[in-house]
N, C-alpha and C positions, 0 to 999 in steps of 0.2 A: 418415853419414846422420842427420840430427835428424828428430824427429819428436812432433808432440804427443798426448796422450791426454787425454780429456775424463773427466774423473770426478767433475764434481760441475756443476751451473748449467748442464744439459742441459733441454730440456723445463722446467723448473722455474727460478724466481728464487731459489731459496737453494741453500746446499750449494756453491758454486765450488771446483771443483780443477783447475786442469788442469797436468800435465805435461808439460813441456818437457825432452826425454830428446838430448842430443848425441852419444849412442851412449861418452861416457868420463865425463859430468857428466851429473845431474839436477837440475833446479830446479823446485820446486812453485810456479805463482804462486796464489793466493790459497786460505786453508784452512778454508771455512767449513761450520757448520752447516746440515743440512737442518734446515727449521721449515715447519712446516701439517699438511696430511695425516699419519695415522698411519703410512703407507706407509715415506713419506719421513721420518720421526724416526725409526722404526725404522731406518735404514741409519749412523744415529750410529752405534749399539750394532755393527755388524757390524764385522768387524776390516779394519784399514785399508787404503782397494785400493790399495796401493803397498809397493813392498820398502823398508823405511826404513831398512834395512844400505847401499844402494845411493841413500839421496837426501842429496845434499848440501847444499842450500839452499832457504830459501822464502822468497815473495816477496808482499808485503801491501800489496795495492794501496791498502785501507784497512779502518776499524776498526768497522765490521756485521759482528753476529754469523756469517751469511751469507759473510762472506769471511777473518774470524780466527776465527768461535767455535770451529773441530775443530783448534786448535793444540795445547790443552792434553791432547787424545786423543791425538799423536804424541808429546809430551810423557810422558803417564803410560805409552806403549808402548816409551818406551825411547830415545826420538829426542832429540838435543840439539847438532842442529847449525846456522849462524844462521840469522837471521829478517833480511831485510832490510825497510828501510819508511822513509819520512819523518820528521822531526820530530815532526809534527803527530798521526798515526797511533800511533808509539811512545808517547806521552802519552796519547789516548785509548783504545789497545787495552788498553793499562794496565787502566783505569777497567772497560771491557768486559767484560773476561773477567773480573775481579775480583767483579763484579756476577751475569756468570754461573754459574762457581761457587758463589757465595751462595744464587743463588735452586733451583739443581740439586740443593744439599744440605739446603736449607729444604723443597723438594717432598718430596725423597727421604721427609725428617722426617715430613712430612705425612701422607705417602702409606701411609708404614710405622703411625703412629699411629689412622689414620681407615680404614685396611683397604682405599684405592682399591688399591693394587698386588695384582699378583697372584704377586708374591714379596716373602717374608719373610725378612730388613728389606728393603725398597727400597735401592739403592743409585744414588748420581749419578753422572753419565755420568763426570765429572771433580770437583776441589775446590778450594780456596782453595789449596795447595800447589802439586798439576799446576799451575794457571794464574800464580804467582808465579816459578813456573821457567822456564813459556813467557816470561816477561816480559821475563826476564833473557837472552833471548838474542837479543834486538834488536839489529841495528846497523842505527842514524838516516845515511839517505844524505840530500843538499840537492838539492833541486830543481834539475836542469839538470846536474847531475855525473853521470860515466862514473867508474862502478864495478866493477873486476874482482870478481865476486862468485864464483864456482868455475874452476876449469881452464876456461880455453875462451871462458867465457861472462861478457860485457859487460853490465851491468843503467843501465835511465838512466830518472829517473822525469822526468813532466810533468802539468802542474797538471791536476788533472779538475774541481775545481768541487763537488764532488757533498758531503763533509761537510771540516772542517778535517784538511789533510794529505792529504787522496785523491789519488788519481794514477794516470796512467795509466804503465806501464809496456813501456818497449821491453830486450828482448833479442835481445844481437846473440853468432853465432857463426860466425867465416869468412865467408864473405859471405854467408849465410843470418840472417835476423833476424825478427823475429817480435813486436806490438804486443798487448798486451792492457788494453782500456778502461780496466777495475776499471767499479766506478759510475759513469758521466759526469753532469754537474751541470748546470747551468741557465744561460743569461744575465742572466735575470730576477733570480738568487739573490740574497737581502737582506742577506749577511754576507759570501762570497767572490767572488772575481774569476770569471769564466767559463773556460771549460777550452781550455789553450793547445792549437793545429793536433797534429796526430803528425805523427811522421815516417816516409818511406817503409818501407816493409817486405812482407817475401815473403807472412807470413800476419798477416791481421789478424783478432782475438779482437773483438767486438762487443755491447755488452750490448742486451736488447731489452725492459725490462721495460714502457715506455711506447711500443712500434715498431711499434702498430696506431692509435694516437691522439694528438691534439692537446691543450695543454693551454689554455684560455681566463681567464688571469690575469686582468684589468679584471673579467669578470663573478663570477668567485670569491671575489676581495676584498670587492666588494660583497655579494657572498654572504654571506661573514663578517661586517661590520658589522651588515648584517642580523640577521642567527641574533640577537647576543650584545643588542641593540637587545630585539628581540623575545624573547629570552625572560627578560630582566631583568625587562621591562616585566610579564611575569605571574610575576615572584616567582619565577623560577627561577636555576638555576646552570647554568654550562656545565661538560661535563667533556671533557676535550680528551685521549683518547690519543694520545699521542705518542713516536717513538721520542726517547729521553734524547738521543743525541747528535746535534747540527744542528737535526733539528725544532721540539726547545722553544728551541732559540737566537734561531731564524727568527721562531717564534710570537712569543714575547716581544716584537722588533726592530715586526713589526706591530700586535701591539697597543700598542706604547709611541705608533708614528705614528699609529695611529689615535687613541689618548686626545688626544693634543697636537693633532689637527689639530681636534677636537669630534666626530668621527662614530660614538664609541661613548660610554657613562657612565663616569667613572673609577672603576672597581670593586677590587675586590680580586681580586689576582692570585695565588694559589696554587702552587708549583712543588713537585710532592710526589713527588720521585726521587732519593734519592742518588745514582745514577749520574749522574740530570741534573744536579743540583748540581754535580758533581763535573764532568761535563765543562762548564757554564756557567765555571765558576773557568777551564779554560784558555782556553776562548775568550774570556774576558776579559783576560790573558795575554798571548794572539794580538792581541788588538785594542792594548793596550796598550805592546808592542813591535814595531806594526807590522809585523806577519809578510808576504811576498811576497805572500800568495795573499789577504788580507783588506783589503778595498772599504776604500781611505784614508780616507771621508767617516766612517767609523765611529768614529774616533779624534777626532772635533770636538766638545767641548761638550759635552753632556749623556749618563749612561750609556745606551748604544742598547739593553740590553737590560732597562734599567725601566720602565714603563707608568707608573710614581709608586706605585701602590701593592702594591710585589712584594712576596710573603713566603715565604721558605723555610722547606721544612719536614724538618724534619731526625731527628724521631722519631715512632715508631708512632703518639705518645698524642696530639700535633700533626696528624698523617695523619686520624687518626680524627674529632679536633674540627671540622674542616673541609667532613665531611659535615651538621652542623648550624650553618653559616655564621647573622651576624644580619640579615644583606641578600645581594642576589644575587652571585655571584661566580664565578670560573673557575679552573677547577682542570685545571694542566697535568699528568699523570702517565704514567710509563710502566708497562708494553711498549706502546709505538705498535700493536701489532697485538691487545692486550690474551690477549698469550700467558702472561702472568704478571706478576709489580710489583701495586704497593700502589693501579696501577689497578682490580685485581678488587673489592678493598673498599665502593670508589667506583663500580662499575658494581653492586655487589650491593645498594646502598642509593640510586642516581639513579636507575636504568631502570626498577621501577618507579611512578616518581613522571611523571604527563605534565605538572607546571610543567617538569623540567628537559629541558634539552636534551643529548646526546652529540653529539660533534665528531666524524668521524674525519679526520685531513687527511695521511695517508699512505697507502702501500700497502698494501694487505691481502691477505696470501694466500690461496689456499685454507686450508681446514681450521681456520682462527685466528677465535677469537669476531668481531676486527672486520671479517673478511670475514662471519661470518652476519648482523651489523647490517647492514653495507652492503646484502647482499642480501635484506633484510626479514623476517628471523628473531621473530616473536614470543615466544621465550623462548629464553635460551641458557644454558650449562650451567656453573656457576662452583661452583668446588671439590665436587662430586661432586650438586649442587641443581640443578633448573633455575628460574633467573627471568627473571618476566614482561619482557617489551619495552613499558611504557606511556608513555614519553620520547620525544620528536621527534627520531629520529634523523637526522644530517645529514651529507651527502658534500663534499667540496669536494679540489681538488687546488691551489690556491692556495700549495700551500706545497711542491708537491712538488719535491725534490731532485734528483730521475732527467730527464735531456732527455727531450723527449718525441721524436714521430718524426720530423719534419722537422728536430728540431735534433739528434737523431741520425745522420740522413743531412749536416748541415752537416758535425760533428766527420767522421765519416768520409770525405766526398771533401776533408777539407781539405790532406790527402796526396795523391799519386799511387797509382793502382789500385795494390793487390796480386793477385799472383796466384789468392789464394784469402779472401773472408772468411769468417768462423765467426758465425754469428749466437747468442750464448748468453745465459743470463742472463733467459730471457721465459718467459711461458708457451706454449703449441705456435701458438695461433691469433697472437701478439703476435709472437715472432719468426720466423712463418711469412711476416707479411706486410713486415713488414724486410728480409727476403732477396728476398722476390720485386720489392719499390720497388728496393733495389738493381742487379738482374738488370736488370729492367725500364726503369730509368728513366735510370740507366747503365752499363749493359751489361757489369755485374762478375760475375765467378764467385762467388756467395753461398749458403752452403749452413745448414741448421740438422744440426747434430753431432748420433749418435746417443750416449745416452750408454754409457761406455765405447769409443768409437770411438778409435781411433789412427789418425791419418792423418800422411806425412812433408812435411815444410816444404818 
């Protein structure tokens, strides 16, 4: 009897684990970080809900924190068994967790320094070590290949769309099999191909993170032109958080078309993330040896990811000079959700200024700074201060990565019913209304997992 267990991207868009148990093998597919609420980053720190004497493999649909970043916590527990993943994900979870580590043990630094903890010294959840050992236990499967991955169990990834290398993963065991999304991506997306049909299976795993809404590209985009128009024109800067991997690819690719086509001013373009740097380098890479999943048109002619006037920024002292640009300018930076990165810098010296404008053009979770701009926060809280909100703060999903809902009900009937979907990956009201469109509209058994629930395939 197999059976799954939900333990993480329940209720909540971060944290995904779920367990895929065959009653002789176990496989983890995706092993990520809770991030937002304090509730939920607390449950990093708690010891791991799985016997990892008894897990044999894990499986990474792709490389958000959210779905690799609690690798290097089974890691430092003792675990060292593989990691399977794509090409594309093994190179960027590389970058990832690499980054994580860094900023986990820079906090820790901090924290222990400036007296935020309320333990002496502070310590990070993981380090540059744990995450170099998780690294190393990759093995890169190709898209469309049948993988015996433990006793029993067949792993076969397919394209999701959603950042370079994501995928959706089917496991098969006896005649019982079992799909899980990962991230699903976009048609619209400005650098990879759209996400190939699944295929049939008993339970299907569903992400819901956009499964109550629509997304409105034409008006967004112009949204964007707008904002960077208008707030050039009063002497200001944009500052764009963004998550490092995919978003600032995206951003870039738009605003290179918008310089070239006239609809914005050729400005100076800012990219101040070493992790984003670092994954721009592959996705250049990608584009350069025409990888499967990457939009052929991006290989013609000119680099799609310059505007004309990019500049990397590659040290603090660079980081810093940028907040006093000599004309207007845009400064891509991570964490996208401004949960940490050399964005806080840059929100501690733009927001209270109202020439500039903030961007936010991903998701924001609960609990994370750029869910309280979204939601009209007049002052938010950055390294233990709070500062003012005087900047035009702006929303836009133009760039989002996540299908929304009706092209999450596409990907999903592009198969035949399964007996049971899982809606996870949303928040309670997003993938409340996912399951019931499904139930509803055709007539599937669609259920929202509670977390910790085990239920058999």
């Amino acid at each position: 009897m197999s059976t799954l267990t939900f333990l993480g991207g329940t209720g909540t868009v971060t944290g995904s684990k779920f367990l895929f148990d065959t009653g002789g093998s176990q496989v983890l597919v995706d092993c990520g970080l809770f991030q937002g609420l304090a509730p939920l980053r607390r449950r990093n720190w708690q010891r791991p809900p799985l016997d990892l004497d008894r897990l044999d493999a894990v499986v990474l649909t792709h490389a958000h924190l959210d779905h690799c970043g609690y690798l290097p916590v089974l890691v430092r527990n003792g675990w060292h068994g593989p990691v399977f993943t794509t090409e594309g994900t093994a190179d960027l979870a590389g970058i990832v967790l690499a980054d994580s580590a860094h900023l986990m043990v820079e906090e820790a630094r901090q924290a222990t320094e400036s007296g935020w903890s309320k333990h002496q010294p502070a310590l990070p959840l993981y380090d540059a070590a744990d995450a170099e050992r998780a690294t190393k236990l990759f093995r890169p499967i190709d898209f469309g290949s049948t993988r015996s991955v433990v006793s029993g169990v067949d792993l076969e990834f397919g394209r999701a769309g959603h950042i370079l290398g994501s995928a959706w993963a089917h496991l098969t065991t006896g005649d019982r099999s079992v799909v899980v999304s990962g991230d699903l991506g976009r048609p619209a997306h400005r650098v990879l191909l759209p996400p190939q049909p699944r295929p049939a299976c008993d339970a299907l795993l569903i992400e819901s993170t956009y499964g109550d809404r629509p997304h409105d590209d034409a008006a967004a985009t112009a949204l964007f032109a707008e904002t960077i128009r208008r707030t050039a024109a009063r002497g200001g800067s944009l500052l764009v958080p963004s998550f490092a991997v995919d978003r600032t690819e995206v951003v870039l690719v738009e605003l290179a078309r918008l310089v070239r086509a006239g609809e914005i001013p050729d400005l100076p373009v800012f990219v101040d993330s070493p992790m984003a740097l670092a994954s721009l380098r592959v996705y250049r890479q990608a584009v350069a040896k025409c990888w499967p999943e990457i939009r052929p048109e991006l290989g013609d002619g000119e680099d799609a990811f310059d505007p004309g006037r990019l500049a990397e920024l590659h040290t603090a002292a660079q980081s810093m000079r940028a907040n006093d640009p000599k004309e207007p300018s845009i400064i891509i930076s991570a964490s996208g959700m401004a949960t940490g990165g050399r964005v806080l810098h840059h929100l501690k010296h733009m927001l209270p200024n109202p020439r500039h404008t903030v961007l936010v053009v991903g998701y924001a979770a609960v609990g994370t700074r750029a869910r309280s701009l979204v939601d009209g926060a007049r002052e938010i809280k950055i390294h233990g201060r709070y500062v003012p909100v005087k900047a035009e703060v702006q929303v836009l999903d133009a760039f989002s990565a996540h299908a929304d809902a009706d092209e999450l009900l596409a990907w999903a009937t592009s198969g035949p019913a399964p007996a049971t979907t899982y809606v996870v990956h949303g928040e309670p009201e997003s993938a409340a209304t996912l399951a019931n469109r499904l139930a509803i509209e055709h007539g599937w058994t669609a259920v929202v997992p509670r977390d910790g629930e085990r239920v058999v395939v």
